[in-house]
C-alpha positions in Angstrom: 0.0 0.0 0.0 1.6 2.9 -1.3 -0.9 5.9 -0.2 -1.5 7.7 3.0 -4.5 8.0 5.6 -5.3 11.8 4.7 -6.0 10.9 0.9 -9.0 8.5 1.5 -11.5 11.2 1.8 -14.4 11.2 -1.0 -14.9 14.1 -3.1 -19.0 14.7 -2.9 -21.7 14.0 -0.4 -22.5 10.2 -0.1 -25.6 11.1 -1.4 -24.4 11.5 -5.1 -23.1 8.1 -4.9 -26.2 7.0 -4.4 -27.7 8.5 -6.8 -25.5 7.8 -9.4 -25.6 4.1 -8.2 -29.5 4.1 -8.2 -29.2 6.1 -12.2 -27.1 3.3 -12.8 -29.0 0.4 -11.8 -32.0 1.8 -14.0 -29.8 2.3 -17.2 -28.0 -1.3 -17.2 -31.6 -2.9 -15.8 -30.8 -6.5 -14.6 -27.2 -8.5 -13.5 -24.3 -7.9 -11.5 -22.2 -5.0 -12.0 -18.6 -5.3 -11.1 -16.7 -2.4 -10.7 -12.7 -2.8 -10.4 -10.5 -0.7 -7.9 -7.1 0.0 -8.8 -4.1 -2.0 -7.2 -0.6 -0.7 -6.4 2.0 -0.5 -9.4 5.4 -1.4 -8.4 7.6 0.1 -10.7 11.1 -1.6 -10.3 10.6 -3.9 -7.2 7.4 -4.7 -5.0 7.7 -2.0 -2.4 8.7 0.5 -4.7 5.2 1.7 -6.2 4.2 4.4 -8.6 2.8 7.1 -5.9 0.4 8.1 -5.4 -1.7 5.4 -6.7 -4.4 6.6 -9.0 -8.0 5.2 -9.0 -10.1 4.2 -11.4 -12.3 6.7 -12.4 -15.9 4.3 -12.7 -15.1 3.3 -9.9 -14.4 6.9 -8.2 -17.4 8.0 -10.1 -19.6 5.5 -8.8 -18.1 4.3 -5.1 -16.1 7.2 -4.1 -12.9 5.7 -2.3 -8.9 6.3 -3.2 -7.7 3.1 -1.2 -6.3 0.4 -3.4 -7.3 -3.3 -3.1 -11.4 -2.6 -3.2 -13.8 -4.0 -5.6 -17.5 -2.7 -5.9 -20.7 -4.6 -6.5 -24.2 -3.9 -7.4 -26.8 -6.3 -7.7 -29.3 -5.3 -9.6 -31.8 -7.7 -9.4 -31.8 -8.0 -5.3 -31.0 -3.8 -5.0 -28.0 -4.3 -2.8 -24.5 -3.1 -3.0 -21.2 -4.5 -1.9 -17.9 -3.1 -1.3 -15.1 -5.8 -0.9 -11.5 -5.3 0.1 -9.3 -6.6 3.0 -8.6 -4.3 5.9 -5.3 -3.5 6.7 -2.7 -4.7 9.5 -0.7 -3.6 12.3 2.5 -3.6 9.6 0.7 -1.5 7.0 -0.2 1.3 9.6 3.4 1.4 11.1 4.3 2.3 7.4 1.5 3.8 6.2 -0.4 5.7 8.8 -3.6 4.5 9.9 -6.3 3.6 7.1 -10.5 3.1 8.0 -11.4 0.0 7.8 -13.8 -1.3 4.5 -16.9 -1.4 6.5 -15.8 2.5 7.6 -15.1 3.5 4.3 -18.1 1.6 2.7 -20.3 3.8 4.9 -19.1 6.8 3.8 -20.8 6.5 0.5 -23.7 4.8 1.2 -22.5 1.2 0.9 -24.3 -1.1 4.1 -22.6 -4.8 2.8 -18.9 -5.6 2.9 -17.0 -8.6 2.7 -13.2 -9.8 2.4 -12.1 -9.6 -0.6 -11.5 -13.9 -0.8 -15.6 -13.9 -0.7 -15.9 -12.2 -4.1 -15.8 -15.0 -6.3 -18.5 -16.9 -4.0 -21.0 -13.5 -4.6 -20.1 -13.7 -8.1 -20.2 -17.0 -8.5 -23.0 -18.3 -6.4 -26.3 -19.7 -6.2 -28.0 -16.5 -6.1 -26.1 -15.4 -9.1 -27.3 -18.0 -11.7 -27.3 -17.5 -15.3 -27.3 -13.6 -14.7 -25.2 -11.2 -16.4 -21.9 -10.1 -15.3 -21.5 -6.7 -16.5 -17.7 -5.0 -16.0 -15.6 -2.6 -17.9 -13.0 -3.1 -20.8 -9.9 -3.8 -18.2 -6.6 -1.9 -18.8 -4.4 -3.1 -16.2 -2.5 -6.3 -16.3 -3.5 -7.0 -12.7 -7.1 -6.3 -13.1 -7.2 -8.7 -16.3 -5.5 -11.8 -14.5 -8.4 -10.5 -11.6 -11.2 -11.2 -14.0 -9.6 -14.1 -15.2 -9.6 -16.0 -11.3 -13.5 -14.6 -11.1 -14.7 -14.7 -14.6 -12.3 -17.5 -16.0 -12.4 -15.3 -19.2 -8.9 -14.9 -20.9 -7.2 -11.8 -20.8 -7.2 -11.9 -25.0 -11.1 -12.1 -25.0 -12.0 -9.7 -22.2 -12.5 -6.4 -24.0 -14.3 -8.6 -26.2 -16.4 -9.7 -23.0 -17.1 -6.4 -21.3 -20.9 -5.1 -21.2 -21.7 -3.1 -23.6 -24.8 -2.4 -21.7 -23.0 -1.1 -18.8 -20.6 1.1 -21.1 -23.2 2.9 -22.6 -24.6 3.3 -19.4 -21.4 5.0 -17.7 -20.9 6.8 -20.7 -24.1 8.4 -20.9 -23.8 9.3 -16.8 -20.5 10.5 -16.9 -20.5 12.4 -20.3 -23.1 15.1 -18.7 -21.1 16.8 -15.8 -22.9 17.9 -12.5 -22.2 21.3 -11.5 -20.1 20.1 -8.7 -18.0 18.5 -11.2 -17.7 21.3 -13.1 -16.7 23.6 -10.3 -13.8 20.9 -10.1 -12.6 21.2 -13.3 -12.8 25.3 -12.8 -10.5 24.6 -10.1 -8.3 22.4 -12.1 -7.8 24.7 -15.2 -6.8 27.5 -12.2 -3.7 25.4 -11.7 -3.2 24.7 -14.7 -3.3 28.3 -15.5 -0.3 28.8 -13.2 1.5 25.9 -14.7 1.6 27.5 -18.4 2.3 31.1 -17.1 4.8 29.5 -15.3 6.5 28.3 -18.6 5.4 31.6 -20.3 7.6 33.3 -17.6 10.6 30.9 -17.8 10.9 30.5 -21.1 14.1 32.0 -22.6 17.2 31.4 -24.7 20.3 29.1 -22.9 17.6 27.0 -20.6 17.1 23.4 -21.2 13.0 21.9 -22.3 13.5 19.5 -19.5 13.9 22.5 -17.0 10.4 24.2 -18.3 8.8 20.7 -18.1 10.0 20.3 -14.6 9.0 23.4 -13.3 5.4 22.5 -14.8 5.3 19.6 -13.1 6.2 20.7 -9.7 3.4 23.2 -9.7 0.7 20.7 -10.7 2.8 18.4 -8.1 3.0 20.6 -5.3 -0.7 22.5 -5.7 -2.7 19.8 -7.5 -2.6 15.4 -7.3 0.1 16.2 -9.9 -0.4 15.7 -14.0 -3.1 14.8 -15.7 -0.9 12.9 -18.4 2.9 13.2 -19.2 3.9 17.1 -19.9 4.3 17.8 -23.4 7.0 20.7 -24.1 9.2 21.3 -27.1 10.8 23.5 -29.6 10.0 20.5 -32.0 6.1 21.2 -31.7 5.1 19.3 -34.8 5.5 16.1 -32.8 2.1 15.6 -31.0 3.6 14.0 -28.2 7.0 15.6 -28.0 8.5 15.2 -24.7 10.8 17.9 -23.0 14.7 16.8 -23.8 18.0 18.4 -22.9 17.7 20.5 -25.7 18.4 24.0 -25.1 16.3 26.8 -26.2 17.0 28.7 -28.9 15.6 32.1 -29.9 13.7 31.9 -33.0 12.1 28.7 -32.5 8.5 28.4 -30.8 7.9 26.2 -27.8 4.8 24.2 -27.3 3.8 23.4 -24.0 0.9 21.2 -23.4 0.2 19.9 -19.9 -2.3 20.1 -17.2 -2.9 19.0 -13.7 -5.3 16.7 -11.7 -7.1 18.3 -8.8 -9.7 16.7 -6.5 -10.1 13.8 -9.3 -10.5 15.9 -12.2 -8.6 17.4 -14.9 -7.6 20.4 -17.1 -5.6 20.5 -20.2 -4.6 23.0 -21.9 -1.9 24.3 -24.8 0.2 27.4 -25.7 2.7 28.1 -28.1 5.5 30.8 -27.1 8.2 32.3 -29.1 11.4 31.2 -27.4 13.0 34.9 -27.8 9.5 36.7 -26.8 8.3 37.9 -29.5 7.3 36.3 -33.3 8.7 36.4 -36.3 6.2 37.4 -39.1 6.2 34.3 -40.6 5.8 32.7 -37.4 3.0 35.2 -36.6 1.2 34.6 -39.7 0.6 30.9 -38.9 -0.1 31.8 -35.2 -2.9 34.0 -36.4 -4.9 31.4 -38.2 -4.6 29.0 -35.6 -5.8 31.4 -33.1 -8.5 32.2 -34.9 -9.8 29.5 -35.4 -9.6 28.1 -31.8 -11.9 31.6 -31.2 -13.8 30.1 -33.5 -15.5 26.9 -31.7 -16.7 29.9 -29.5 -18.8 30.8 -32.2 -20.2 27.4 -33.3 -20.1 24.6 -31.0 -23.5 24.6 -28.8 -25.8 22.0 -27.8 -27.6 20.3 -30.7 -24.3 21.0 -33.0 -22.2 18.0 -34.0 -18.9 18.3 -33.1 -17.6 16.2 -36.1 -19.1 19.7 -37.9 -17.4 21.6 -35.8 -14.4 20.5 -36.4 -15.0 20.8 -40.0 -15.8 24.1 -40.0 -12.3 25.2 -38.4 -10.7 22.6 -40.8 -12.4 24.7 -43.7 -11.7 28.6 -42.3 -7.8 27.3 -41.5 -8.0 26.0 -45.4 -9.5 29.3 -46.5 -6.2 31.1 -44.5 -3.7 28.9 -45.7 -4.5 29.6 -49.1 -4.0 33.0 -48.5 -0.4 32.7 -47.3 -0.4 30.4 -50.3 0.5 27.2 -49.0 -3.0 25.5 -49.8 -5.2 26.3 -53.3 -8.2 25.4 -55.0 -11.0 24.8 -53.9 -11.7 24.9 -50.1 -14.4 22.0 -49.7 -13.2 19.7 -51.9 -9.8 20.3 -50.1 -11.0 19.5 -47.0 -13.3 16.2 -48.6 -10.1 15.0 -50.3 -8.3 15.3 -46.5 -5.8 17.8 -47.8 -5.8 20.3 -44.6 -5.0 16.7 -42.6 -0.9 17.8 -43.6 -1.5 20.8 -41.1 -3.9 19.3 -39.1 -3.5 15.8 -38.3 -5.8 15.2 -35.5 -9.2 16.2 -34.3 -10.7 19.4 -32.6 -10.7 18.0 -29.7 -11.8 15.3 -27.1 -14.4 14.7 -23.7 -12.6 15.7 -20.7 -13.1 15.1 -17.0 -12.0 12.7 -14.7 -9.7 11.3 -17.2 -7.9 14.0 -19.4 -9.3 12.0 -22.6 -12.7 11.1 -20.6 -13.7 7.4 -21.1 -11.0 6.6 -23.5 -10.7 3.1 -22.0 -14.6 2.1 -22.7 -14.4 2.4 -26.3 -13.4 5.9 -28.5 -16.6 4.6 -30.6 -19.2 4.7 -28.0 -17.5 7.9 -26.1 -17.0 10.5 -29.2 -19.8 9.0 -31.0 -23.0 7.1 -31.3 -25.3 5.1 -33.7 -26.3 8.5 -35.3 -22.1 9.7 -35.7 -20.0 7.3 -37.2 -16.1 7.9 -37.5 -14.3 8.2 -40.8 -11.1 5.6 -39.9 -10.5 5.4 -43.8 -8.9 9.0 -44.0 -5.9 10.6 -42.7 -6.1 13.1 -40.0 -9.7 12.6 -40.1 -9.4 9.0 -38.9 -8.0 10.4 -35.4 -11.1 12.5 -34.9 -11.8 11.5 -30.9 -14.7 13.2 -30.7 -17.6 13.7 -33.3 -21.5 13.4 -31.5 -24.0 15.7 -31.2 -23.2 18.1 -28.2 -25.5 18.2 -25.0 -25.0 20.5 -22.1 -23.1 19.5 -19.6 -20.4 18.4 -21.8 -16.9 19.0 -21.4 -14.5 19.3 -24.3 -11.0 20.1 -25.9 -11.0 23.2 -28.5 -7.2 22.5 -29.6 -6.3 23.0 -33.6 -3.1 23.2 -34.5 -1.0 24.1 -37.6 2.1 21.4 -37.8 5.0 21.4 -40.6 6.3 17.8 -40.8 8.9 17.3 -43.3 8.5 13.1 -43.3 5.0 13.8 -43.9 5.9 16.9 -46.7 8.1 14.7 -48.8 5.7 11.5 -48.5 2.8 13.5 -49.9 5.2 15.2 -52.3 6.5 11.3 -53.4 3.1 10.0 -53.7 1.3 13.7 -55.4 -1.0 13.3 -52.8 -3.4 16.2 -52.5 -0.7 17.7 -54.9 -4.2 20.0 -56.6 -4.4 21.6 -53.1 -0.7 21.8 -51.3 1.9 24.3 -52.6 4.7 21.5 -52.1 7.4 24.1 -53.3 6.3 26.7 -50.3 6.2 24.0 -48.0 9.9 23.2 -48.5 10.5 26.4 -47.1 8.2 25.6 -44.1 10.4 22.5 -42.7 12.1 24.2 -40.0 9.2 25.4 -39.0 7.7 23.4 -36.1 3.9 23.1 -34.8 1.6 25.6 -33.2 -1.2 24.6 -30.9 -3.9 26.3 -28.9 -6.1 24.5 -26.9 -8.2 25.1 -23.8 -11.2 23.0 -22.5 -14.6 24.7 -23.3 -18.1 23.3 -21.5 -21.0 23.2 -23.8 -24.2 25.5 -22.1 -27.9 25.9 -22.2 -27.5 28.2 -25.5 -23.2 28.0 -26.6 -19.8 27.1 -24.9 -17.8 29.3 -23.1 -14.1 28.2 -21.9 -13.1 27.1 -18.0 -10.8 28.2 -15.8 -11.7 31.6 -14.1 -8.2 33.1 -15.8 -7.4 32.9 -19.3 -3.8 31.8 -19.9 -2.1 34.3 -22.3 -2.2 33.6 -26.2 -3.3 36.3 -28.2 -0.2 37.8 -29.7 0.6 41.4 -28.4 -0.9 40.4 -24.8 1.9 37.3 -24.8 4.2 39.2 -25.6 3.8 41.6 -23.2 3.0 38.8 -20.6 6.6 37.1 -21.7 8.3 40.5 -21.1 11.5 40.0 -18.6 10.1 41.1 -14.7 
């Protein structure tokens, strides 16, 4: 056990665990639901464990508790609800600190039955069970697979297979629409993450290593949040999606992209700015700042409930087609462009994706049920579309990445250039000249309301030009 007694304390009243158990129960309508806790992840021997441990968000959303070793039940049929784990021992608290016990913690959110966790198999498993369904959740931990495996007897290879679809549609469609409180937690995680970016705004100067600006990041969402909400992404090379922060030093006239965000009270921000290393933009670099810019302003003006967000994004793809041409890097014309999958060499990924326990919410239960539904369909034939994440109707209550980006990748310039792909719409002679360039992205996480969107976080991290500029400006 690799966490301490002052983190098991739930987030909301135990009444909205009931709730959302009782919702629950109603949308998946007979069986057993199974609901996997996390376990400890040693990283390079047993004792030594990834801290602190993170818990699975169903299960957060749904039972409440941090502590490792738990699993939660809910039978359906017979309205009763379980929560199994072991308690600890005299040796755990001389390490640990004291921990409440199951029953204590079961109490807490609204749970009456608990039971070691060597009885779990027997509820599954017994008499009373019979021929009912067993509804869990595609598993993505190795330890939680060999657990189904012991209680289920269903292979590792076939459990994604396995998992209820019932019960994934169900957890989607509950934790898709946030509750205000949830919300208000977000608000509070996009506050640190603003500090984290102005942070790297501030820092951010010829000489100083990417690693340095990543680490300082990281100690503010370390030391003020439950740390990251995924790896920190900073680098002068920003046309990598994922580019992690290197020794690399800085360099004036290159841009640095920083995209990171924090975890706080078991949700997530995410946000992204692009800086000019030396403080201010070139004008070719703030050309192609400009466009993107606009058209992360734009979602502001489109995305609202009713509105797919598959058209959203294709909207932006069409006004950044419309801008590139311009600047002359794109021609003809701009919707058969964007049909043929030109603007994908600039724009490689999707507007954006759900957001909120997890920094991509849901991933894990299926991209194809959480960005979309029987009515959206993805497009996994074309490039750049085919990574859309996100492409169903909006409601309100959602919570969502606005994040275009204009990338120059020179593997990616010469393949299309080989192949004459798109050649009736790319200026492949300009875009030699665009190779050094990098990547620009803007993103910041926008909740959809009664009548539009409007962004979260109660301060806006710089990124219109002149005002980051000025922001960047030595103390």
């Amino acid at each position: 056990m690799c966490i301490f007694a002052e983190n098991f304390l739930t987030m909301f009243s135990k009444d909205t665990y009931v709730k959302r158990r009782n919702e629950l129960k109603k949308l998946v309508g007979h069986g057993l639901i199974v609901f996997f806790g996390n376990n400890d992840a040693p990283t390079n021997y047993p004792a030594n464990c990834y801290a602190p441990m993170r818990q699975d968000s169903s299960f957060l959303y749904y039972f409440g508790q941090h502590r490792d070793g738990l699993v939660g039940v809910i039978d359906i049929d017979n309205d009763r609800e379980m929560l199994f784990g072991d308690d600890i021992d005299i040796e755990d608290i001389v390490w640990m600190g004291f921990v409440p016990s199951v029953s204590d913690l079961a109490a807490e959110v609204g749970v009456t039955l608990t039971a070691p966790m060597a009885q779990l198999k027997d509820i599954v498993n017994g008499k009373s069970s019979g021929s009912r369904p067993i509804h869990f959740l595609p598993p993505y931990r190795f330890d939680t697979k060999i657990q189904i495996m012991d209680l289920l007897g269903i292979h590792p290879s076939q459990q994604k297979e396995a998992a209820s679809l019932d019960l994934i549609k169900a957890v989607v469609k509950m934790r898709s629409t946030k509750e205000p409180q949830e919300i208000e937690a977000i608000e509070r995680a996009c506050d640190i993450g603003y500090e984290m970016h102005t942070t790297a705004q501030k820092l951010i100067r010829s000489g100083i290593t990417e690693r340095y600006v990543g680490g300082q990041v990281d100690g503010i969402a370390r030391s003020k949040a439950q740390g990251v909400s995924f790896a920190t992404i900073f680098s002068q090379h920003g046309e990598i999606m994922h580019g992690n922060p290197s020794g690399a030093l800085l360099e004036n006239g290159r841009l640095a992209l920083c995209d990171a965000g924090c975890e706080l009270d078991d949700y997530c921000s995410d946000h992204t700015r692009t800086m000019p290393v030396s403080g201010n933009f070139t004008q070719r670099q703030l050309e192609i700042y400009r466009i993107v810019e606009e058209c992360h302003d734009y979602v502001l003006e489109v995305a609202k409930p009713g509105v797919k967000y598959m058209d959203v994004h294709f909207a932006v793809c069409r006004l950044m087609t419309e801008r590139l041409k311009e600047l002359g890097l794109m021609k003809g014309d701009t919707d058969e462009a964007v049909s043929q999958g030109a603007h994908a060499m600039f724009l490689p990924h999707g507007l954006g994706h759900m957001m909120g326990m997890d920094v991509h919410d849901m991933e894990g239960l299926g991209q194809i049920y959480v960005g979309f539904d029987d009515e959206t369909r993805p497009n996994l034939e074309q490039f750049g579309t085919n990574c859309l994440r996100m492409g169903r109707r909006l409601q309100e209550g959602f919570v969502v990445t606005d994040e275009p980006g204009i990338y120059f990748i020179p593997h990616l310039i010469d393949l299309w250039r080989k192949e004459g792909h798109c050649k009736d719409f790319l200026n492949f002679d300009l875009l030699e000249q665009y190779k050094d360039f990098g990547g620009i992205r803007l993103e910041d996480d926008l909740l959809i309301t009664a009548d539009g969107c409007r962004f979260l976080g109660t301060k806006r991290i710089p990124y219109h030009p002149k005002e980051l500029e000025e922001f960047m400006l030595p103390f």
